[in-house]
N, C-alpha and C positions, 0 to 999 in steps of 0.2 A: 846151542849149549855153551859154544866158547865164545861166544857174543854175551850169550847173557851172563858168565862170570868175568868178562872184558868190565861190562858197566857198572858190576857188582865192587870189581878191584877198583874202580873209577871214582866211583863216590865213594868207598871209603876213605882213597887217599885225599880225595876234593875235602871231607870235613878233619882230615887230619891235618893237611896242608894251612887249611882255612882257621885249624882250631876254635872251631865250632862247640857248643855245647849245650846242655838245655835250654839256658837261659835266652838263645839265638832264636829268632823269630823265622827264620829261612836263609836255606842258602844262598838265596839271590840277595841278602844283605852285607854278604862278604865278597870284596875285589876280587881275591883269590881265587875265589871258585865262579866267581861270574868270568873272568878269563878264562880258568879251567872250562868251564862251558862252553865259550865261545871258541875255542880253541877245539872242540870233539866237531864242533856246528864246522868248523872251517876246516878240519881233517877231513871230513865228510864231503864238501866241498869240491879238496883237491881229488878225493878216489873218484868225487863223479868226470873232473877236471879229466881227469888220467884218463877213466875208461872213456870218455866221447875222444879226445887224444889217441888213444889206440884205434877207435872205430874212424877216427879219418884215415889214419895211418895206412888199415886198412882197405880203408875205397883206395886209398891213393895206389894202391899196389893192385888193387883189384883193376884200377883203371889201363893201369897200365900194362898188365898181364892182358888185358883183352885190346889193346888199342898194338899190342904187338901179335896178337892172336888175327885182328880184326888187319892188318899188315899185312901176315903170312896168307890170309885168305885171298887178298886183292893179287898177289902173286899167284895165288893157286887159279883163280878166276881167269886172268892172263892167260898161263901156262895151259889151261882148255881151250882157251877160244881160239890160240894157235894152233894148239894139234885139233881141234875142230876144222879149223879152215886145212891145215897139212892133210888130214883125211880126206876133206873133202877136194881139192886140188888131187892126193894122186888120184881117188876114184876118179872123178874128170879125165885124168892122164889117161886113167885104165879103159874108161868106157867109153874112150876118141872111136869113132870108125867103126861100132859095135849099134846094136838097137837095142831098146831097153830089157830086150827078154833076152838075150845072148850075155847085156853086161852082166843081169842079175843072177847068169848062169857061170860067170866067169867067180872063180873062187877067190882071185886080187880085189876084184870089185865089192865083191860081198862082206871079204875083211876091212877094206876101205869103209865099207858102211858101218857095218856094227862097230868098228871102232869110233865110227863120227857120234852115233848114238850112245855110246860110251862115254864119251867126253862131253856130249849134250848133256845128258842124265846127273855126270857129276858136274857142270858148270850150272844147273838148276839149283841141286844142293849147296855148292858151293853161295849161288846167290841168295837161297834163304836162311844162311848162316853168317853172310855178310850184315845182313838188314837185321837180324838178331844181334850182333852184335854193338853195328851201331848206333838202334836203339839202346843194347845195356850200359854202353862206353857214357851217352847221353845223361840215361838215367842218374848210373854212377854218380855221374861231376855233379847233376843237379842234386844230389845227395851228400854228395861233398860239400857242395858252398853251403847248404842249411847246416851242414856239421860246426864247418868252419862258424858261421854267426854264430852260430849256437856255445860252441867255445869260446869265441869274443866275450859273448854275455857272461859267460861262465869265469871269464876271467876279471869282470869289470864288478861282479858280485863280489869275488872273493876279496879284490879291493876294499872294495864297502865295506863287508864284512869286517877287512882287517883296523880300517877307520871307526867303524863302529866299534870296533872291542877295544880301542882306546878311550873312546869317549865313554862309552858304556861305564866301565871302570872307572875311569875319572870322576861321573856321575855318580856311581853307588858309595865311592868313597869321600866322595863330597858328603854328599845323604848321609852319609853315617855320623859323618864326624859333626853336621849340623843337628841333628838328633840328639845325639849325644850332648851337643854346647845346651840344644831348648831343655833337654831333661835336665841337665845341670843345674842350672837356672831355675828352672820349676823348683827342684828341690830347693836351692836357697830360699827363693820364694816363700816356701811354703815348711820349712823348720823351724818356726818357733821362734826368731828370733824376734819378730814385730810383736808379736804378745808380751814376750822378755823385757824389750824395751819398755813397752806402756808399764808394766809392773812398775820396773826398776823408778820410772820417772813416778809412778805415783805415789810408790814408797818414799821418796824423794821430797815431794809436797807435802807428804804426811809429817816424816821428819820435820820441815819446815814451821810448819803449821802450829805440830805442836811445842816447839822449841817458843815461837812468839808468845802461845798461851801459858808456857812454864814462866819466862821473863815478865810476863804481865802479873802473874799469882804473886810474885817473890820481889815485886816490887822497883823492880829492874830500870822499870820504864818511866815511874818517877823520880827514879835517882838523878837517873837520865836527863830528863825534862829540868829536874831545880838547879844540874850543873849546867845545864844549856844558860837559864834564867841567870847564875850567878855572873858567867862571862860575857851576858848580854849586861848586867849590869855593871860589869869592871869597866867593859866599853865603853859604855854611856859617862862612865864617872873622868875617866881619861880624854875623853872628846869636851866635856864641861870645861874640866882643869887647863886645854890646850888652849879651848875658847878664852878664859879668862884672861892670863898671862899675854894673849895677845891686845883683847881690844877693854881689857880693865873688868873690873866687876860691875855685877851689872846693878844697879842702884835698886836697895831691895823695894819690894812694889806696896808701896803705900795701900793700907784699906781703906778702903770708902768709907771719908769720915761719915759722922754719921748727921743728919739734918738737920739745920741746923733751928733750935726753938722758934718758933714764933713769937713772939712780944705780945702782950695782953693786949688787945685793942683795951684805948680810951672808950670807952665809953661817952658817947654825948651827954653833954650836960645838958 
């Protein structure tokens, strides 16, 4: 319940942080909240971080709670084998100079015994409480050091992790911001403004066009044309007059006189 209102208060503050709105295609196209996310992925992370952290923690005290247990028994193990042998020594004392039906009649004797078997019985216990424990002492460490790798890795993800969610980010708001320059673009592209132009330029020609046929109607062009002709002729008459002054006039050019008669032939006489 207070997990699923955790993720609830979560992603509301993620599209409010992010200022999100209809118009947004998904959260994972805001930095914001793709850090916000990678940041819940990496809180997650650290609690599992923690709890294998506590569960070494605890072998380590587990190990060591039995490896001081597993201690006290090798002492306890001891301390039988010597009153095992002290039992057995005084009986020997007690049953010097006696046969075996007289010692086992003697009441020293017989405490000597049942106490040897006392100390036998618990130095048994004793030794299948030793071999318990250290196989669990065993077990333990070998369940420690998979811990331990185990949180190595744990800790070499969270690394990652924390390099990923740099780049991650860096990437989504790259992405965004190139998105947004190609729509940009597109839009120029594609508003009107190249249809605009061709108008404008053809209105332009048309202008043109008809402005030549207006000057052509109203005479314009030959006005044009017989002033062109007058100072081509002023030129010509000024290049003559230069000509002249310099190499004299030129001697006006005779017509071909015209043939001249023939004379009647004589006739023979």
């Amino acid at each position: 319940m207070f997990k699923a209102l955790g993720r609830l208060f979560r992603a509301i503050g993620h599209a409010l942080t992010g200022k999100l709105d209809a118009s947004t295609k998904g959260l994972n196209e805001n930095p914001v909240v793709v850090r916000a996310r990678y940041d819940e992925i990496i809180e997650k992370k650290r609690e599992s971080i923690l709890q294998v952290r506590n569960a070494v923690a605890g072998l380590i005290r587990n190990i060591e709670r039995k490896r001081t247990e597993l201690k006290n028994t090798n002492e306890e193990i001891e301390k039988k084998q010597r009153l095992m042998n002290g039992a057995k020594a005084m009986a020997s004392k007690v049953a010097q100079g006696k046969s075996r039906e007289e010692a086992q009649a003697d009441p020293e004797f017989v405490k000597c015994m049942r106490a040897y078997q006392d100390f036998k019985s618990s130095l048994e216990l004793l030794q299948q409480r030793k071999e318990g424990l250290e196989a669990d002492v065993a077990q333990t460490e070998k369940d420690s050091k998979g811990y331990e790798i185990q949180l190595q890795s744990l800790h070499r993800e969270m690394q990652d992790l924390l390099d990923e969610r740099e780049r991650s980010v860096a990437d989504v708001a790259m992405a965004r911001e190139t998105r947004a320059a190609n729509e940009a673009l597109s839009g120029i592209a594609n508003d009107g403004t190249a249809d605009d132009m061709r108008r404008l330029r053809e209105s332009v020609a048309q202008a043109k066009a008809e402005a030549q046929v207006t000057s052509r109607l109203a005479g314009t062009d030959t006005a044009r044309q017989e002033a062109e002709f007058m100072e081509l002729a002023g030129s010509m008459e000024a290049e003559s007059e230069f000509m002249d002054d310099i190499f004299g006039e030129a001697a006006p050019v005779e017509a071909e006189s015209a043939p001249k008669s023939v004379g009647k032939e004589s006739l023979p006489e």
